[in-house]
Rosetta silent file (secondary structure, phi, psi, omega in degrees, C-alpha in Angstrom):
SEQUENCE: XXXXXXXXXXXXXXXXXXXXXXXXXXXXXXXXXXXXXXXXXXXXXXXXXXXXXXXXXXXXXXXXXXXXXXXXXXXXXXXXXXXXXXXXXXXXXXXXXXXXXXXXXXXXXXXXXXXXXXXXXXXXXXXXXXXXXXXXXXXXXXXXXXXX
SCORE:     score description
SCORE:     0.000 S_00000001
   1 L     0.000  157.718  167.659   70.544   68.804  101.957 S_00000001
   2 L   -85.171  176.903  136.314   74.369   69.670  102.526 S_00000001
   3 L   177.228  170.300 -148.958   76.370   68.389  104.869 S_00000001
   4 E  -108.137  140.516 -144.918   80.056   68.424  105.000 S_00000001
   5 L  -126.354  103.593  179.936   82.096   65.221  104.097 S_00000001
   6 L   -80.005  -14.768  176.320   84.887   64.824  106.107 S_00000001
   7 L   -85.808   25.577  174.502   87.507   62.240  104.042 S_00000001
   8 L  -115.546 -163.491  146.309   86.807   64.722  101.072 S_00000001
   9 L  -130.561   74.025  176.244   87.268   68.446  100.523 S_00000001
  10 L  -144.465 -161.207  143.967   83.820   69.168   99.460 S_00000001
  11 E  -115.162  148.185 -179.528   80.255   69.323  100.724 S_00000001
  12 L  -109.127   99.301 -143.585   78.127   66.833   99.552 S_00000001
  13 L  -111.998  132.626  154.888   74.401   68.122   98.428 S_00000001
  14 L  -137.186  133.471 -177.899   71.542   65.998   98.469 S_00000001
  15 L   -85.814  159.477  174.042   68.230   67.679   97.459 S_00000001
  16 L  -128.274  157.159 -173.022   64.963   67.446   98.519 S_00000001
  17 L   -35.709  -48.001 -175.729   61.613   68.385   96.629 S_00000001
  18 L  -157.698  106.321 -175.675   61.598   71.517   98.380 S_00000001
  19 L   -60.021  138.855  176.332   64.310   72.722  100.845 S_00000001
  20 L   -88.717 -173.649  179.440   62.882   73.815  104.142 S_00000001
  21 L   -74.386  146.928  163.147   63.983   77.102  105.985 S_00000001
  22 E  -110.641  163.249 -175.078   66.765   75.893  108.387 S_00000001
  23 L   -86.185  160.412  175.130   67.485   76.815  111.408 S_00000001
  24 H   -38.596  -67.682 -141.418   71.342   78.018  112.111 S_00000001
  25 H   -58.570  -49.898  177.501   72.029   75.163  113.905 S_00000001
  26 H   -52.874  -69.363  155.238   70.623   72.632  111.189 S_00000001
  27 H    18.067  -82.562 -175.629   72.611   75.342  108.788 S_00000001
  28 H   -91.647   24.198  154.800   75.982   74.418  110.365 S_00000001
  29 H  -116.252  -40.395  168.678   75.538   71.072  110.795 S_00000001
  30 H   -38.368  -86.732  152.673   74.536   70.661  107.349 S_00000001
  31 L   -54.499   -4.679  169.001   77.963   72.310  106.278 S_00000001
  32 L   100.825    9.763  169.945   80.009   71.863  108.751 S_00000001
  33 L  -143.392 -179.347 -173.865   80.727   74.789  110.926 S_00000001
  34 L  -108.407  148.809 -136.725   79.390   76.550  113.921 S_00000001
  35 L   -84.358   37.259  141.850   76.531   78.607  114.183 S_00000001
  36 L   -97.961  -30.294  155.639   79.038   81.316  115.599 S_00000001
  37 H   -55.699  -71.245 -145.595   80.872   81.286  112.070 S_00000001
  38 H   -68.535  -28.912 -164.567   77.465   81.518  110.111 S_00000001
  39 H  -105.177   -3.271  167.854   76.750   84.716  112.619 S_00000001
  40 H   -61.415  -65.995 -137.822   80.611   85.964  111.709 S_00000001
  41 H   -72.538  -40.601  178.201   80.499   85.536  108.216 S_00000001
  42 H   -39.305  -72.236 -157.951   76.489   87.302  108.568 S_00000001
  43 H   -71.601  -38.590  155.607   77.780   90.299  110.346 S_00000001
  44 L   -51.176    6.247  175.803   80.850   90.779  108.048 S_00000001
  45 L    80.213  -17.828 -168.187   78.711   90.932  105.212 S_00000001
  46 L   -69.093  -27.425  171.518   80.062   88.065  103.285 S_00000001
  47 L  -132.044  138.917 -170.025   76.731   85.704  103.638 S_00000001
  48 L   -59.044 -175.606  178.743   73.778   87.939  103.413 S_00000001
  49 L   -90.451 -173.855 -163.502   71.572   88.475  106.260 S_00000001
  50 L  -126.923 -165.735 -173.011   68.353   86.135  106.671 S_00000001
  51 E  -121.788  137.252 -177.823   64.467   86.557  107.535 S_00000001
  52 E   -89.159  126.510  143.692   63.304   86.044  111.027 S_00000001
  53 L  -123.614  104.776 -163.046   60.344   83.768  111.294 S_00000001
  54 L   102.747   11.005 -173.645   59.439   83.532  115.182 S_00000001
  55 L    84.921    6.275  149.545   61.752   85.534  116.336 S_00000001
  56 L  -135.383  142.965 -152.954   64.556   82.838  114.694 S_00000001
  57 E   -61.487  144.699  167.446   66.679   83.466  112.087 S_00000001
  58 E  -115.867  149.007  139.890   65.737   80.773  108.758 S_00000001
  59 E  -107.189  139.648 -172.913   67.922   79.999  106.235 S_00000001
  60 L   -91.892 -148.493  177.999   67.404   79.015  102.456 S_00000001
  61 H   -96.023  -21.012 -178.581   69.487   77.074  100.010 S_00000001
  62 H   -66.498  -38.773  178.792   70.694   80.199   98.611 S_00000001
  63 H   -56.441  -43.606 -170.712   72.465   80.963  102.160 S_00000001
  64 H   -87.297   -7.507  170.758   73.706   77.379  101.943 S_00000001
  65 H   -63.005  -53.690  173.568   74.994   77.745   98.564 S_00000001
  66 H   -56.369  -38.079 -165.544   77.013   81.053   99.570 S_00000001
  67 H   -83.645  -32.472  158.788   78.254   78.997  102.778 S_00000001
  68 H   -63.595  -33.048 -173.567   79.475   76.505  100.245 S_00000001
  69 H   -72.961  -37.133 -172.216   81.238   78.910   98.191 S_00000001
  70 H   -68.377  -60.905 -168.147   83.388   80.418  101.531 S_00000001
  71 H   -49.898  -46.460 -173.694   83.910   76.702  102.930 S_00000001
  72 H   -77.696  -17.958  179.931   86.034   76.077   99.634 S_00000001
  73 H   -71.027  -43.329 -170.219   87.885   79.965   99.324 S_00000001
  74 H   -52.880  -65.656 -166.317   88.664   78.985  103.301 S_00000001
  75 H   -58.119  -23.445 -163.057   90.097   75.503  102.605 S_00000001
  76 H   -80.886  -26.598  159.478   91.701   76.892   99.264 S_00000001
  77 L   121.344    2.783 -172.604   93.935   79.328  101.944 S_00000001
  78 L   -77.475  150.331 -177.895   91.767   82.296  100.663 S_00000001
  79 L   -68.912  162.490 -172.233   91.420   85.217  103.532 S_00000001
  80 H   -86.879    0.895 -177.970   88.284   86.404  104.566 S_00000001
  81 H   -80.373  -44.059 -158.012   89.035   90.472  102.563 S_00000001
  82 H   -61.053  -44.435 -149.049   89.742   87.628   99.629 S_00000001
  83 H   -78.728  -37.531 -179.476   86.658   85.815   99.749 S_00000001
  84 H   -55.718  -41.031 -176.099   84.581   89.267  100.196 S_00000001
  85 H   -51.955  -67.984 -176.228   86.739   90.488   97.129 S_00000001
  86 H   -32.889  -51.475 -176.747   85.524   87.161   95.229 S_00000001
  87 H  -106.998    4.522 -164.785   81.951   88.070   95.831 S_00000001
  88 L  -131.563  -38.155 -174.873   81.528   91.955   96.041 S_00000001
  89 L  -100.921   49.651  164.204   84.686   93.168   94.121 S_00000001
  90 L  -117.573 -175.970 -164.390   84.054   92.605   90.972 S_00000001
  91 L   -83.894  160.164 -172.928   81.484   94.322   88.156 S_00000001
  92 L   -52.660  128.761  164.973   78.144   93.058   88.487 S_00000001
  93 L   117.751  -24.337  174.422   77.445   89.912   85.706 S_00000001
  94 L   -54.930  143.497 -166.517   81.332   88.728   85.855 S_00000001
  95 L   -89.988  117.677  162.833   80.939   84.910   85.872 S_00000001
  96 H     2.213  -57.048 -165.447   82.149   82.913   88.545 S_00000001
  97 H   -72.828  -47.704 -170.386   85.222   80.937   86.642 S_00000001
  98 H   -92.443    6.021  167.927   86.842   84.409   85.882 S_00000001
  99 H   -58.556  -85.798  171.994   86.064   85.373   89.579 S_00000001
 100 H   -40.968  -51.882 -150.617   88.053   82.362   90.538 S_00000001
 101 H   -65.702  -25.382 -167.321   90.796   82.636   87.833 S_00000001
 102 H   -95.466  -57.199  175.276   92.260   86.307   89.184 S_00000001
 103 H   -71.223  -16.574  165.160   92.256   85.294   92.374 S_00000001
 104 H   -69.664  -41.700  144.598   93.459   82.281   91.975 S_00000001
 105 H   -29.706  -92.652 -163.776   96.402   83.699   90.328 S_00000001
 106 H   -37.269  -53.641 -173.688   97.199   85.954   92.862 S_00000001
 107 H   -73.506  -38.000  160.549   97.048   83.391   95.269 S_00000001
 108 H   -61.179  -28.887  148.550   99.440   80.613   93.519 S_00000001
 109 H   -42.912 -105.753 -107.437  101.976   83.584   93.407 S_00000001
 110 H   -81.936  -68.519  151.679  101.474   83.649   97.064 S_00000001
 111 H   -19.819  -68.393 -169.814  101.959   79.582   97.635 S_00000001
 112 H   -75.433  -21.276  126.685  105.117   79.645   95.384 S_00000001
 113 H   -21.292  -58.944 -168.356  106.626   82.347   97.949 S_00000001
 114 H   -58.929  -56.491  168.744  105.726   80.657  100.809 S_00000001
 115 H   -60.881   -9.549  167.808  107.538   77.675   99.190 S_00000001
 116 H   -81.622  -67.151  126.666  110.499   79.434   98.487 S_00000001
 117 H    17.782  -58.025  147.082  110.466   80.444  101.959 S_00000001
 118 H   -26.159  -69.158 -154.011  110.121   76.561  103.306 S_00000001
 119 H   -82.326    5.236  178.017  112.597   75.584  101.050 S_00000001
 120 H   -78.043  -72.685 -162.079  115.393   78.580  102.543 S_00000001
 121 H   -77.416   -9.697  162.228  114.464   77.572  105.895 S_00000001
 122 H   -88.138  -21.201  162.555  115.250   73.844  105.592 S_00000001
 123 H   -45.298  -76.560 -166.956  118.691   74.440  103.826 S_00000001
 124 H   -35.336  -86.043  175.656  119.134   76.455  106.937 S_00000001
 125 H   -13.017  -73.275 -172.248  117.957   74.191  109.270 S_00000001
 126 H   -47.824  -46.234 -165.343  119.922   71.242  107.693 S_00000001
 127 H   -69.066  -31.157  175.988  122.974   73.069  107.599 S_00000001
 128 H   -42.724  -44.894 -169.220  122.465   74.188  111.220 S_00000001
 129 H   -37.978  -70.933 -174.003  122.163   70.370  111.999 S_00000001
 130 H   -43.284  -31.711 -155.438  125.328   69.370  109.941 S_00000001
 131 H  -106.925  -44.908 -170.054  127.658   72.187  110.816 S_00000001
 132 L   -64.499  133.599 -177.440  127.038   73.404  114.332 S_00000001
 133 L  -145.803   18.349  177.666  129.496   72.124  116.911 S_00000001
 134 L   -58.540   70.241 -177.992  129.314   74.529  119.613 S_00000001
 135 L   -21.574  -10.309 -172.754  129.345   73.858  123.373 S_00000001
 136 L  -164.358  141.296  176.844  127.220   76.930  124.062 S_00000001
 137 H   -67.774   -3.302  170.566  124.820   79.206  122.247 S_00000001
 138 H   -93.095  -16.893  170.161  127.177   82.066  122.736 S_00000001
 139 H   -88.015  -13.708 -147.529  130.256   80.679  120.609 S_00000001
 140 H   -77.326  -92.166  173.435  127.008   79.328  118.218 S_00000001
 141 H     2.435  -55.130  174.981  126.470   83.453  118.368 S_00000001
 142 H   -75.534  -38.788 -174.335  130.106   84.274  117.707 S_00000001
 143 H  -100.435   -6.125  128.041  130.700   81.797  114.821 S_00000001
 144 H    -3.938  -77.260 -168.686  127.194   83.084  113.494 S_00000001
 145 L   -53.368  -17.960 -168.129  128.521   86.191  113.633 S_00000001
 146 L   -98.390  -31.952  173.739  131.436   85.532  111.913 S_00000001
 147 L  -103.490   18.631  176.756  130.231   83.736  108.573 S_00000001
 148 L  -109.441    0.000    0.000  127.551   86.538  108.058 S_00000001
């Protein structure tokens, strides 16, 4: 079985001789989200759709594998167009590692912006602290205005 490990950032699989169908709800308890994500991800195409038996939906390990694969592009900051890109836009037989590696790229380019971006706005910030001495936000405004 999964099930989702919360001091860790993984899921933690333990198998059994033969996985049974699960139900959503065993599904997302097993991994760790809620059976309205698993019916998100379902209708967006990203984890296929399932087999009805009884009039409720079962899922196999292959469902929970794919549900493993999202929970780490999610924690990893990837979007949910990335994670579809990760499994549908590439050519059929490209292997998983060179999946990750191009998107992973892309996305540490994206991280080191964002950190440039941080590190802008705390300069700012500090210097707001340090410098500003302004009885009112309208001279703040005016001596703004004046060193830009």
């Amino acid at each position: 079985m999964f099930r989702a490990d919360p001091n860790a950032n993984r899921i933690v699989v333990t198998y059994h001789r033969r996985m049974p169908q699960l139900s959503i709800s065993e599904v997302a308890r097993e991994v760790g989200l809620r059976p309205s994500a698993i019916r998100y991800y379902e209708q967006i195409g990203i984890l296929p759709s399932v087999q009805r038996t009884s009039g409720q939906k079962r899922y196999d390990t292959a469902s929970l594998h794919r549900l493993a694969v999202i929970q780490c592009a999610r924690r990893t900051g990837f979007t949910l167009r990335e994670i579809r890109e990760l499994f549908f836009g590439f050519a059929s037989g490209t292997r998983a590692p060179d999946r990750w590696r191009k998107l992973s790229q892309r996305k540490l380019a994206e991280l080191e912006a964002s950190i440039d971006r941080i590190k802008t706005m705390q300069r700012l910030l500090v210097r707001l602290q340090q410098r500003c001495h302004c009885d009112t936000l309208d001279e703040c405004g005016k001596r703004l205005l004046k060193t830009n």
